[in-house]
MIMARDREN-550530 format. One record per residue: residue number from 1; x, y, z of N, C-alpha, C, O in turn. Coordinates in nm, 3 decimals, padded with zeros to 5 digits. Layout:
<pts>
> num; npx; npy; npz; capx; capy; capz; cpx; cpy; cpz; opx; opy; opz
> NUM; X; Y; Z; X; Y; Z; X; Y; Z; X; Y; Z
...
</pts>
This chain:
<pts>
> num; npx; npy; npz; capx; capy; capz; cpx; cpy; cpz; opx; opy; opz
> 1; -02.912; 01.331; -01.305; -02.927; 01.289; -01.166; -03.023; 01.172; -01.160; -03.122; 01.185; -01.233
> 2; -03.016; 01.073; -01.098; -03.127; 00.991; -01.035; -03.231; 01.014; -01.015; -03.265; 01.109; -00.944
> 3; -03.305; 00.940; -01.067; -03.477; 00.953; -00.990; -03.511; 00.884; -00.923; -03.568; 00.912; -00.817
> 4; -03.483; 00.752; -00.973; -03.570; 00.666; -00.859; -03.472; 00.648; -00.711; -03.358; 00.687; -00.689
> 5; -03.564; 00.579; -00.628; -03.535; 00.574; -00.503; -03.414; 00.473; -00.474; -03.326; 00.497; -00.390
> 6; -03.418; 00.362; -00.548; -03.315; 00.309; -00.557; -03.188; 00.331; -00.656; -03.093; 00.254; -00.661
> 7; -03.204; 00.461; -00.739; -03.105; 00.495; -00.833; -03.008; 00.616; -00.744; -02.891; 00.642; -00.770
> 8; -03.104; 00.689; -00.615; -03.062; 00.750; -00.545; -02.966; 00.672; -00.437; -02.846; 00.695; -00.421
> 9; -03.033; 00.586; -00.373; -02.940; 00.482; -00.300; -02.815; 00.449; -00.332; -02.724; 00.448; -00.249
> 10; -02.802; 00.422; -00.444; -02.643; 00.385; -00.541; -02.632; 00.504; -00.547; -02.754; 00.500; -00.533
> 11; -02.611; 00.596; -00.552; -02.523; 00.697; -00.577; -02.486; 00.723; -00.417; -02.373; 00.760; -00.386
> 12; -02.583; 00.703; -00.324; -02.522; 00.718; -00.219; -02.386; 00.629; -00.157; -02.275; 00.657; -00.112
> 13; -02.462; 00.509; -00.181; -02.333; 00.401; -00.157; -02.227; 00.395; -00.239; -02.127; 00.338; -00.195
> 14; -02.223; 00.454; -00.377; -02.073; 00.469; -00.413; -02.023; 00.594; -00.402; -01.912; 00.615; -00.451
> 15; -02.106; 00.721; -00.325; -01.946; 00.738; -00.283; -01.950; 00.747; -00.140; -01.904; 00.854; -00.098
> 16; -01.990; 00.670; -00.057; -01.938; 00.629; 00.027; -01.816; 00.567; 00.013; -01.708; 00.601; 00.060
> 17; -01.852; 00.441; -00.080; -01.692; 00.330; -00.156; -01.677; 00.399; -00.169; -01.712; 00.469; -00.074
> 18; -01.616; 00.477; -00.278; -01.557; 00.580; -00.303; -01.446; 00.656; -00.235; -01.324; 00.655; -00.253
> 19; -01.538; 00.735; -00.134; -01.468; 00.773; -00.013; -01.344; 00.671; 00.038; -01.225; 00.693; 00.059
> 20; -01.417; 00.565; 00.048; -01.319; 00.488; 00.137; -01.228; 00.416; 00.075; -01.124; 00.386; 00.133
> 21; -01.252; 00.377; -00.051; -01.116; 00.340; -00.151; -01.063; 00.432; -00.158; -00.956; 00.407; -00.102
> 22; -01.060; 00.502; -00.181; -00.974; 00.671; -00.173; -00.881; 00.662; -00.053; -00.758; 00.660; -00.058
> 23; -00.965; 00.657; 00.067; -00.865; 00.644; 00.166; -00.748; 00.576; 00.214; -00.645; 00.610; 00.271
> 24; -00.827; 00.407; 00.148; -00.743; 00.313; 00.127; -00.617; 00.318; 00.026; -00.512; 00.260; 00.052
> 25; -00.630; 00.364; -00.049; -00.538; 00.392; -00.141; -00.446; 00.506; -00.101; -00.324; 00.493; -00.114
> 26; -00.484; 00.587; -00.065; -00.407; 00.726; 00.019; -00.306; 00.684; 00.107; -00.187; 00.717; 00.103
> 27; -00.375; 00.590; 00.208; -00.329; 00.515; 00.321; -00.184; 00.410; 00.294; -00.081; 00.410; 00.362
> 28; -00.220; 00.320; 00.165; -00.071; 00.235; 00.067; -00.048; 00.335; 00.034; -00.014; 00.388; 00.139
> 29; -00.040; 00.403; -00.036; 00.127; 00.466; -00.068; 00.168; 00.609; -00.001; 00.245; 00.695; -00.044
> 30; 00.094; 00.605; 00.117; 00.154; 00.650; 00.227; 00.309; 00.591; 00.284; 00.423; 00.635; 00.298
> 31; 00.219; 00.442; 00.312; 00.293; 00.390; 00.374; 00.444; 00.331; 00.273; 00.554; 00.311; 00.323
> 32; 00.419; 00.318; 00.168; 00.525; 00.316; 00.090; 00.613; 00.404; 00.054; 00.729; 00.376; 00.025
> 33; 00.546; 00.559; 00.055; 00.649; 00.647; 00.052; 00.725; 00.655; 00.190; 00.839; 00.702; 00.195
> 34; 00.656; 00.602; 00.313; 00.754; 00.588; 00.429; 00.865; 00.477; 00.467; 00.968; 00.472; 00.535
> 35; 00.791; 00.395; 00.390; 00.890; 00.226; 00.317; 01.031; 00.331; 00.225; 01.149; 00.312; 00.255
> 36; 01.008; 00.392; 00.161; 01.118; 00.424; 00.096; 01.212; 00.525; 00.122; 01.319; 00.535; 00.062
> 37; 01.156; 00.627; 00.248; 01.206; 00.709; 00.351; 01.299; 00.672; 00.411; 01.410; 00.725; 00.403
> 38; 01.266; 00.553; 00.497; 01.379; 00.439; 00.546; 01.430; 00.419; 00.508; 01.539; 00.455; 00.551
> 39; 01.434; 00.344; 00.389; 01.527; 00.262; 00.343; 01.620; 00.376; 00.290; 01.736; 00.338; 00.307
> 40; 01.616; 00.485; 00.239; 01.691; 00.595; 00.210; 01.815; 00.601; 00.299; 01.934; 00.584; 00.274
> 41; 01.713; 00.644; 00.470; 01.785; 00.715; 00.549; 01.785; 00.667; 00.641; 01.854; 00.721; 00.727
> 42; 01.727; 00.568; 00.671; 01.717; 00.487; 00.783; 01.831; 00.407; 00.784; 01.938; 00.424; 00.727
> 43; 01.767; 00.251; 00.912; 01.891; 00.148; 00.850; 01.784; 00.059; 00.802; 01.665; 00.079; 00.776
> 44; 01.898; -00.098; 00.796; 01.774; -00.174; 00.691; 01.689; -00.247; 00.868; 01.568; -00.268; 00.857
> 45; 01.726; -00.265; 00.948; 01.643; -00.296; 01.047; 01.541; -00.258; 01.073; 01.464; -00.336; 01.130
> 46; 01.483; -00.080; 01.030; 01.420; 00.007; 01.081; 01.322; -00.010; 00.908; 01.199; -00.008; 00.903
> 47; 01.369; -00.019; 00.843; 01.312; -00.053; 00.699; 01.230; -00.192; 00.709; 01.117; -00.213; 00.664
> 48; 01.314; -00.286; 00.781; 01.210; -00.400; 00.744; 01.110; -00.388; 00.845; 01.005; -00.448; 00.820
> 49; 01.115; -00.331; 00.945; 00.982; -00.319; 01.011; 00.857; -00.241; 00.963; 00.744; -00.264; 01.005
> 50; 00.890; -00.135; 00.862; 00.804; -00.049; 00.796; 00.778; -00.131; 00.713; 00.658; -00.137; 00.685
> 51; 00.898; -00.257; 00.614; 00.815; -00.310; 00.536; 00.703; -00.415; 00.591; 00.593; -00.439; 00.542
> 52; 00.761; -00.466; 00.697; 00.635; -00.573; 00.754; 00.470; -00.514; 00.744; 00.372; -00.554; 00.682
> 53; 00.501; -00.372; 00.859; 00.336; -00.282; 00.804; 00.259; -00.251; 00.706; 00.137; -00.247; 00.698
> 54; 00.375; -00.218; 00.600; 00.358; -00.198; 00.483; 00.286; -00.304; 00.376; 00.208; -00.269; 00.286
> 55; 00.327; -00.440; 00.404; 00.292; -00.556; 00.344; 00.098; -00.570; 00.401; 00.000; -00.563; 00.326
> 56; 00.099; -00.588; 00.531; -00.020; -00.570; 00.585; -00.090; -00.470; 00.512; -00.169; -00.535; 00.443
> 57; -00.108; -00.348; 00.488; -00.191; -00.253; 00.421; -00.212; -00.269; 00.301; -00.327; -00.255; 00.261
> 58; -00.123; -00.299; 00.223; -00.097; -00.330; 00.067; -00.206; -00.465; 00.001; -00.273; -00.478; -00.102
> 59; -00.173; -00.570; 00.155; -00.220; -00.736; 00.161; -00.394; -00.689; 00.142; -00.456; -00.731; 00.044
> 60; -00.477; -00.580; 00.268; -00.559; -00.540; 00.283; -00.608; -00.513; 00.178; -00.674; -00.598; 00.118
> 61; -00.582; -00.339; 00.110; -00.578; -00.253; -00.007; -00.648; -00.399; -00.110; -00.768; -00.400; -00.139
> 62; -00.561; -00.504; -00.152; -00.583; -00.589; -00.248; -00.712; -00.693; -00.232; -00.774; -00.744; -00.325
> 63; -00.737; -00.713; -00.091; -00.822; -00.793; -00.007; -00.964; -00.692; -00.088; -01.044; -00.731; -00.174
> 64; -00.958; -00.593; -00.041; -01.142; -00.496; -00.064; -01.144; -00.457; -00.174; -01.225; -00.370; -00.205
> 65; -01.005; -00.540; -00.317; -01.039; -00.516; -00.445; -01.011; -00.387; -00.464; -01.059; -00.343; -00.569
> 66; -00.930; -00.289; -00.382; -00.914; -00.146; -00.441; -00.780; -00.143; -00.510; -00.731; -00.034; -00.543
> 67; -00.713; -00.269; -00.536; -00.632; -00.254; -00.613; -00.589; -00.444; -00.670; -00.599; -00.537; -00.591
> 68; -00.561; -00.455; -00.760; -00.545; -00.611; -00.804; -00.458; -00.652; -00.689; -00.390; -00.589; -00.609
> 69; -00.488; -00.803; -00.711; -00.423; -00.933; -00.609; -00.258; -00.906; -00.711; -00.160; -00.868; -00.648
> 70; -00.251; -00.923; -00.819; -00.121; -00.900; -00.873; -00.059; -00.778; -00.850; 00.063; -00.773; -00.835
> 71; -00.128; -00.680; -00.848; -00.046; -00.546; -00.840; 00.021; -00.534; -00.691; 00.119; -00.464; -00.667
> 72; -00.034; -00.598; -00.615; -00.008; -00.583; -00.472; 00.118; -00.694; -00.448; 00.200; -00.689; -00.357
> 73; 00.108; -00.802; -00.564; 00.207; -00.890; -00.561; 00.331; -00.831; -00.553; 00.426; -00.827; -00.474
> 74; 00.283; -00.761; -00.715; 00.425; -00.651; -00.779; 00.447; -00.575; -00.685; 00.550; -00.604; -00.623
> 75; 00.375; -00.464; -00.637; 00.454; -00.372; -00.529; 00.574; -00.479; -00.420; 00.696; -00.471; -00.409
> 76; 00.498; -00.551; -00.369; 00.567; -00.601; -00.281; 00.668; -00.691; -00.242; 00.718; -00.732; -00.137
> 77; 00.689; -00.717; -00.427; 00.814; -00.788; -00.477; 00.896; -00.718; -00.474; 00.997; -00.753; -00.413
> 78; 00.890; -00.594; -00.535; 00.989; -00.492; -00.600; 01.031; -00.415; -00.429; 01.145; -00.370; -00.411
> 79; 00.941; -00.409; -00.332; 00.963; -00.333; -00.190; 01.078; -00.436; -00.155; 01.187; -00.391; -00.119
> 80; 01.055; -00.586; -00.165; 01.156; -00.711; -00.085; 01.249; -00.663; -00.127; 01.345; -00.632; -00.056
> 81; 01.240; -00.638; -00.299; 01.416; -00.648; -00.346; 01.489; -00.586; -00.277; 01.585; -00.633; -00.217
> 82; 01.423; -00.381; -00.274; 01.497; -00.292; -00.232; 01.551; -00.302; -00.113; 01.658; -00.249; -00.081
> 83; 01.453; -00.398; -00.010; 01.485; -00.414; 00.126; 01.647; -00.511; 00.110; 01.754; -00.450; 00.123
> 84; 01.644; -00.614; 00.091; 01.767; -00.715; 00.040; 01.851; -00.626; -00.012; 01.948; -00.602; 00.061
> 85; 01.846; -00.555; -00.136; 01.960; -00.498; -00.169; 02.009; -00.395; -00.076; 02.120; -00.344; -00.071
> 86; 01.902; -00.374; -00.001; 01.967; -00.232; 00.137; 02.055; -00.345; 00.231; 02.152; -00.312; 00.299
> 87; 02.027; -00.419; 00.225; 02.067; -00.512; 00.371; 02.205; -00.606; 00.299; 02.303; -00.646; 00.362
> 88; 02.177; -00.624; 00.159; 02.368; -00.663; 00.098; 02.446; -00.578; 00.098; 02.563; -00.610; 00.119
> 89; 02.405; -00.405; 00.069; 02.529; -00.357; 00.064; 02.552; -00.321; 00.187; 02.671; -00.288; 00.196
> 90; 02.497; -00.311; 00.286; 02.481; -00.274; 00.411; 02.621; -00.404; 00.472; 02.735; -00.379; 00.511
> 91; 02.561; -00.517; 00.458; 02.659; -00.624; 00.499; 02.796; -00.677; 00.385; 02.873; -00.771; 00.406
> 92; 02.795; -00.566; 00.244; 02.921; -00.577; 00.233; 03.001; -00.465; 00.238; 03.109; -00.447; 00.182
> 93; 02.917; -00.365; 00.333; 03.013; -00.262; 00.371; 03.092; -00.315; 00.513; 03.202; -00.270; 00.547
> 94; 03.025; -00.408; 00.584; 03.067; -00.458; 00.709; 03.235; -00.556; 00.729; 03.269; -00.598; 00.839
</pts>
């Protein structure tokens, strides 16, 4: 355990962070497992609006460093595709 007064302080403030990267992270792939809910069972209209939110949280998530600027790239490359490929076969079922 900590002794000093400022060794106590840091332990307080990380897990505060802690706490709240946690949440943040809880919070993305929340919202991605609801990104992929849609696109399941939804249509792709109702999908790209979850992905729009989705991009925002993810954009965030990467912003406070709780997850890389690239990884957030990758998620949200691989979310576009699925969205596009929902919305081609969608329009070559039409």
């Amino acid at each position: 355990m900590a002794h000093s007064r400022t060794a106590r302080k840091r332990v307080r403030q990380n897990l505060k962070a802690r706490a709240l990267n946690r949440w943040r992270l809880t919070t993305m792939r929340t919202a991605i497992k609801d990104f992929n809910e849609a696109l399941l069972h939804g249509t792709a209209d109702s999908a790209k609006e979850i992905f729009r939110k989705c991009v925002k949280i993810i954009d965030r998530t990467a912003q406070k460093g709780v997850i890389h600027k690239n990884q957030a790239a990758r998620r949200k490359s691989r979310m576009n595709a699925k969205l596009k490929a929902k919305a081609t076969a969608k329009a070559g079922k039409a």
